[in-house]
Biotite code that builds the C-alpha atoms (Angstrom):
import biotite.structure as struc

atoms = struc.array([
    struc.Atom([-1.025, -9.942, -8.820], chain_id="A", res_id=1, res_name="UNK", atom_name="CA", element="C"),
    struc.Atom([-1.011, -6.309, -9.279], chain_id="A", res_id=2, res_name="UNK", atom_name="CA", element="C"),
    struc.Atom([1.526, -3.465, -9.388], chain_id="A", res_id=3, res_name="UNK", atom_name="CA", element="C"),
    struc.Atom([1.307, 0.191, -8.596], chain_id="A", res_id=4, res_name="UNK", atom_name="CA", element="C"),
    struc.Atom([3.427, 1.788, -11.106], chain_id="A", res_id=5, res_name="UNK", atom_name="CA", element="C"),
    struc.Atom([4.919, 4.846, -10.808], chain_id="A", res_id=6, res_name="UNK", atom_name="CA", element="C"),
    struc.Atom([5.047, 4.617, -6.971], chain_id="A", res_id=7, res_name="UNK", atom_name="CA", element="C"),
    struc.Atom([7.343, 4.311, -4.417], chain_id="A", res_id=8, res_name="UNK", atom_name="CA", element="C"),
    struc.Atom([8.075, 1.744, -1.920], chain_id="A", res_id=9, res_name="UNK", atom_name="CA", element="C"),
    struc.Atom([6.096, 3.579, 0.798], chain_id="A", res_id=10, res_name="UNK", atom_name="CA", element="C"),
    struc.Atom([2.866, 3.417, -1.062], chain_id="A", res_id=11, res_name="UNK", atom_name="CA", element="C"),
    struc.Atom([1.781, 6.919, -2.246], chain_id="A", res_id=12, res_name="UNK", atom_name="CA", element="C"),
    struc.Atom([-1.435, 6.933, -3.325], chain_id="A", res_id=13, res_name="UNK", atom_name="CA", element="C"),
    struc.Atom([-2.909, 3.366, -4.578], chain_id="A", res_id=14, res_name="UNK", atom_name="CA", element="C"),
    struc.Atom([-5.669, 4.008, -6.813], chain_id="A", res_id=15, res_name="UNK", atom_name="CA", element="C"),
    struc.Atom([-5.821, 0.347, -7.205], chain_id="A", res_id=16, res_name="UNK", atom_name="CA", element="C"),
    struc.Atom([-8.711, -1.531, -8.608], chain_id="A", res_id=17, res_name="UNK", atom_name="CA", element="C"),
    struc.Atom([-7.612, -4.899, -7.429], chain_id="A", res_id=18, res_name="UNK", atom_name="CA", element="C"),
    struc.Atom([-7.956, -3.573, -3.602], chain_id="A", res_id=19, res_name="UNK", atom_name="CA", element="C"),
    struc.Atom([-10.764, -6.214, -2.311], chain_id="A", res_id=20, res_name="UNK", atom_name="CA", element="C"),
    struc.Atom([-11.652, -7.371, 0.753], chain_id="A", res_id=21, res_name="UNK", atom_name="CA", element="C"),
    struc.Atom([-9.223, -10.668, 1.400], chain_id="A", res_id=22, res_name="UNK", atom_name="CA", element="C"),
    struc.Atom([-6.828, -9.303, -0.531], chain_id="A", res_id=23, res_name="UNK", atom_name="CA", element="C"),
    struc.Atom([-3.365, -8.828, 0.456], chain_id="A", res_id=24, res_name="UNK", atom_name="CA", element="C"),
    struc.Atom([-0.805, -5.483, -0.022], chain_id="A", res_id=25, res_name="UNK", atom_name="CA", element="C"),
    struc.Atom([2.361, -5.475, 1.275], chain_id="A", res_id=26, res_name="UNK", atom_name="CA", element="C"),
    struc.Atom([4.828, -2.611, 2.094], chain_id="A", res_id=27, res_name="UNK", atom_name="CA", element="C"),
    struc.Atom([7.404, -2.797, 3.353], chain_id="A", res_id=28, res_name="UNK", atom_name="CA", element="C"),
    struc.Atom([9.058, -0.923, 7.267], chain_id="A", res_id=29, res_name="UNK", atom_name="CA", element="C"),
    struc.Atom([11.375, 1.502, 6.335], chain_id="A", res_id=30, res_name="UNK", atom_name="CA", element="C"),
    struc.Atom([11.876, 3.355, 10.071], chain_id="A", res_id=31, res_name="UNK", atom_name="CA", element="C"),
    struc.Atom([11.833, 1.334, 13.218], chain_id="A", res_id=32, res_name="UNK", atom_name="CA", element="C"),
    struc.Atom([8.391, 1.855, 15.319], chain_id="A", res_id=33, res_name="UNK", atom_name="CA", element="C"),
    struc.Atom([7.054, 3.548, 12.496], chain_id="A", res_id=34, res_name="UNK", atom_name="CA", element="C"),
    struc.Atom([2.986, 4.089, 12.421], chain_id="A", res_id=35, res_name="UNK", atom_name="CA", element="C"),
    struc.Atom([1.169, 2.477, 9.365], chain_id="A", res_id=36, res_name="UNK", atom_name="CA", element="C"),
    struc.Atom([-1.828, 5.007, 8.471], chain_id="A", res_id=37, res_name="UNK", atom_name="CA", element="C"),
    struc.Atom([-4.896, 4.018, 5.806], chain_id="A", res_id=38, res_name="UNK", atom_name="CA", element="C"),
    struc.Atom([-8.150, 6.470, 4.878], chain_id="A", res_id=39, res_name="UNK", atom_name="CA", element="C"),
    struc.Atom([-10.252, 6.506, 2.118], chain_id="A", res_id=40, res_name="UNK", atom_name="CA", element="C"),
    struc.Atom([-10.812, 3.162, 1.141], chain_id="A", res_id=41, res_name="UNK", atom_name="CA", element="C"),
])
């Protein structure tokens, strides 16, 4: 398991090296019917 320090609980920006494919990343809903966005992967 990894962590991404120094951010928040929305994400930020995860530089993470661990970021595979079949790997998991969980955050979590902070706003009802809120829109989940990803780029530059």
């Amino acid at each position: 398991m990894s962590s991404a320090d120094g951010q928040g609980e929305w994400g930020g920006n995860l530089d993470i090296r661990d970021a595979a494919p079949g790997r998991r990343l969980y955050l979590p809903v902070s706003h009802p019917g809120g829109l989940f966005y990803l780029g530059d992967v």
